[in-house]
N, C-alpha and C positions, 0 to 999 in steps of 0.2 A: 747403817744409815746414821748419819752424827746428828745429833740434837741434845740444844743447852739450853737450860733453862736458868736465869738468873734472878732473882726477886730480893727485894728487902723487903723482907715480914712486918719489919718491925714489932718484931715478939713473936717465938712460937710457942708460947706459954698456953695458951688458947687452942680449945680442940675445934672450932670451925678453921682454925688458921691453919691448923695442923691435918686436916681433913683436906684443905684447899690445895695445898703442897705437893699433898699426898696424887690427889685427884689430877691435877697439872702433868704428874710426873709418869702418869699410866697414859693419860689422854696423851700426850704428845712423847710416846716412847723415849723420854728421855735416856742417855748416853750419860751427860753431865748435869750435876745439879749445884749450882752454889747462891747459898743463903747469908744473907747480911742482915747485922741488927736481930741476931736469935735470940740475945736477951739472956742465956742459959750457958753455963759453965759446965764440966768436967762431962761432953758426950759421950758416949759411948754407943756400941755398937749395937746393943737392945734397942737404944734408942732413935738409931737412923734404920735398923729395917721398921721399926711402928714406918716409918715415910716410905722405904723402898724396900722392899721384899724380895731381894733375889740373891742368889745364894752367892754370887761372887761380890758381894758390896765392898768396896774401901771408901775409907773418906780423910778427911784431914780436918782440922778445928782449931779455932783459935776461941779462949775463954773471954768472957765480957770485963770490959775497962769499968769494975763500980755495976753500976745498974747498969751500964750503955754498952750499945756495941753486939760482939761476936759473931765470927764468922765459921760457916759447916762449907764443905765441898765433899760433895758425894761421886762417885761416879763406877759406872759398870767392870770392874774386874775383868771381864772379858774381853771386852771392848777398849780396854786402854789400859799401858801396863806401865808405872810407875819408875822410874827409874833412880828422880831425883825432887827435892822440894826444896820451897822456903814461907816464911809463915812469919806473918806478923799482926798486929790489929787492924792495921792496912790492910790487906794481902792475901791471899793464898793462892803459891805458885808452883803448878805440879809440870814435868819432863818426862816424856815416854813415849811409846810407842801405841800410834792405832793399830786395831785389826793387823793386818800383813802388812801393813806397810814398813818399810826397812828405815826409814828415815823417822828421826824423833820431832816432837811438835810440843810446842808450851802452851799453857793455860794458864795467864792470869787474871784470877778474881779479884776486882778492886772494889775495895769501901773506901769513898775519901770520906775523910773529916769534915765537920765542921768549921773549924779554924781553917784560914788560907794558909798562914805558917805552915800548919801540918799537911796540909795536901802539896803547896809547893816542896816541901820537903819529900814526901812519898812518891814524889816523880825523877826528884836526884835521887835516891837508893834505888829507885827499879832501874834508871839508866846504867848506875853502877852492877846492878844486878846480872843486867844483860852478856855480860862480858863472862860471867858463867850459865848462863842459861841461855847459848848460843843457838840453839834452834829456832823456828819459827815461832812467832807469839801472835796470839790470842788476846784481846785485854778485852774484857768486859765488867760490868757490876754497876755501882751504885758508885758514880765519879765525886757528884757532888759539885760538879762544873759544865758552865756552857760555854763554847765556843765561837757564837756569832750573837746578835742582838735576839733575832729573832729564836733562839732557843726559848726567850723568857719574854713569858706574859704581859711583862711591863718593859720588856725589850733593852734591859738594864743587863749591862756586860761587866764584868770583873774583870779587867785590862792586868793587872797580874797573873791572876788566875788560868786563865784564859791563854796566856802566854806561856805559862810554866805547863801549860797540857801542850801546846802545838809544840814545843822544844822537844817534849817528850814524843809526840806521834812523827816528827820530823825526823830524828834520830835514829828512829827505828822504823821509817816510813809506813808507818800506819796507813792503812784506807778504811773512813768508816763502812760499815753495812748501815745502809741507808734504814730506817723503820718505819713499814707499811701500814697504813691504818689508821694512823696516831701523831698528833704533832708533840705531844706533850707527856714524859713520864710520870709525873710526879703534878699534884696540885693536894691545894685545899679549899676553902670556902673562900679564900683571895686571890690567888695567884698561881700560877703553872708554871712546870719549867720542863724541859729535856736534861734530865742530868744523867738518867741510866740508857750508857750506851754501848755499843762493843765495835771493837776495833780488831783489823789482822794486819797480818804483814801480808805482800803479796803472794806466796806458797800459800795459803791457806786457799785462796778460792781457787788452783790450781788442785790442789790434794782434793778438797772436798768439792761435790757436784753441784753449781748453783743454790750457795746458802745466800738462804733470807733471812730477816731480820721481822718479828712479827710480834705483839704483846700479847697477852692474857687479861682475863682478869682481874680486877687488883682488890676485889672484898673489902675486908676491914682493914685492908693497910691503902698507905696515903701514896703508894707507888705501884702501880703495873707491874707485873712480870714481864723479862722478856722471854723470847722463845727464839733462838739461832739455831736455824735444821736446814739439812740438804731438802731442795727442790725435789718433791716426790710426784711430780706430774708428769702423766704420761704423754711421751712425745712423739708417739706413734708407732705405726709398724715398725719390727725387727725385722729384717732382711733371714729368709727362711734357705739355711744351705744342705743341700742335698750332697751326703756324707760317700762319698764313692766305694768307701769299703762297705756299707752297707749290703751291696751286690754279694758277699762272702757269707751273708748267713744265710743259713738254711730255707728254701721256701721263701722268699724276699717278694720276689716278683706274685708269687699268689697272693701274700700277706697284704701286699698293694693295691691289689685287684681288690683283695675283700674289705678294706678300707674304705677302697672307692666307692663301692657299693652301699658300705652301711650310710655313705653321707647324700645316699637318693632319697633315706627319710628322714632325714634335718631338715631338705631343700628342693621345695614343689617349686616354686615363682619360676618363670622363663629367664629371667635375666638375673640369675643366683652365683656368677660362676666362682666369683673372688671368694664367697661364702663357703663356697666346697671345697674350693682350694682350701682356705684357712681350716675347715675340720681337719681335712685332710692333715694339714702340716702340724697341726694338735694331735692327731695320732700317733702319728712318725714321732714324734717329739716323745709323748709317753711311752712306747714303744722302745724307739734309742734306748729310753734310762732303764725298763727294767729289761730289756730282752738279750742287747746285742752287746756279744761277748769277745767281739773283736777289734777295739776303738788304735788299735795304733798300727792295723796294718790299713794300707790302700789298693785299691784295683781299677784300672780304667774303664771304667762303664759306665761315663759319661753319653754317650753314642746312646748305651743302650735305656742311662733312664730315658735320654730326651724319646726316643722311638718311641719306648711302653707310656709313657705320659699321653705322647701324642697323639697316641691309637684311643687311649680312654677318651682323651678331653674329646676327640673329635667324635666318635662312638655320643659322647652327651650333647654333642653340637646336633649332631643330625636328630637324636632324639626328640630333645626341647625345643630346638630353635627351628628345623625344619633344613632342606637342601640349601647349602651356599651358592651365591652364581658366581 
């Protein structure tokens, strides 16, 4: 299940800030983590499992500009394999592979600047960049730019700014993820803005299962976290299929019968029957995985589960329900 968390600390010098990170990063089973504004120089890997704890950790870092700045990206070893990067005080741009999947996907974490110069400029180098890191992109982080009036509080647009991003999401047709919850990432005691945002290319909400865009948080820093995870809600029943080679193990049809049975003390009510169905189909289920030693041959006895079914259910019809007319 893919899940990014993005935040500027703005310092993780501080152990409430450094506990928050941490706390973030367990609660919402993070995949990916990238950090902007860490404020700390020469990381090392003592120092990202104190955040994450699990024994395939990589990350990537870039060291702070002076007192400002620094960028960490962490992410699961398991879960996504490296292939290729690029890094800069801007930036951090990782290439690889998900879980199984055969096709490569890019991540980039962005810090814009301060200065418009340097942000319009960190959008020509990643354009240039793209033309080696041809896969699908990701761009999230700490922009530092809005794109419509209403991103900002005072409804004031940087008409350059603002331009030199749409060039960039245009070129690589970006589509933002809209963010639930929240009009605003970033304020202070005047003003609010949207500036931490993420964007993909269209493969992205193909590869991954209904990602949303959702915040955190934000403590003692002057910016929310965001949080990019696949849609983990459940959308109902599975469709329950009756495996025909099953009919090949040993005793099948008793095994069934005595299933049947044990689900008469789950389910007194007269009108329970999807109820017994479904233990039912949670047996078979457990069952299948540790019992049945035959999963690639088949046999037709389709005929005969629908008969033996039919003789049960109806057997519990006349029971519970009493004669049909």
């Amino acid at each position: 299940m893919f899940s990014l968390i993005s935040w500027n600390v703005r310092g993780l010098g501080s152990t409430s800030k450094h506990n928050q990170l941490r706390d973030l990063i367990y609660k919402h089973e993070a995949k990916f983590v990238f950090v902007c504004e860490t404020k700390k120089s020469g990381l090392n890997s003592h120092f990202c499992s104190t955040l994450w704890n699990i024994q395939n950790l990589e990350f990537r870092a870039v060291d702070t500009d002076g007192m400002a700045g620094g960028l960490l990206t962490l992410w699961d070893g398991t879960f996504f394999r490296c292939t290729q990067y690029s890094k800069s005080k801007s930036w951090i741009l990782v290439e690889g592979f998900f879980g199984n999947m055969d096709v490569k996907m890019c991540v980039c974490c962005v810090y814009g600047d301060s200065s418009l110069e340097s942000r319009i400029d960190m959008w020509e180098q990643l354009k240039v960049l793209k033309q080696s890191f041809r896969s699908p992109w990701l761009v999230i982080g700490d922009l530092n730019e809005t794109v419509e009036k209403e991103d900002r509080k005072s409804n004031r647009l940087c008409i350059r700014g603002a331009g030199a991003l749409r060039s960039f999401m245009d070129l690589l047709q970006l589509r933002e993820f809209p963010l639930t919850g929240r009009k605003f990432t970033w304020a202070n005691k005047f003003s609010a803005s949207k500036i931490d945002r993420a964007f993909g290319q269209p493969e992205w909400t193909v590869s991954f299962h209904a990602l949303h865009l959702q915040s955190g948080p934000r403590g003692l820093s002057d910016h929310w976290p965001l949080i990019l995870a696949e849609d983990k809600m459940d959308w109902g029943f599975k469709p329950f299929r009756f495996q025909d080679c099953w009919w090949q193990a040993p005793k099948f049809v008793e095994t069934l019968q005595d299933f049947w049975k044990e689900t008469e003390g789950e389910c007194t009510r007269r009108f329970c029957l999807l109820k017994k169905l479904g233990l039912l189909r949670k047996k078979l289920a457990v069952w299948n995985k540790s019992s049945f030693v035959f999963p690639n041959r088949s046999f037709n006895g389709f005929q005969q589960s629908v008969s033996i079914l039919t003789h049960l259910l109806g057997g519990w019809v006349q029971t519970h329900m009493g004669p049909t007319t």
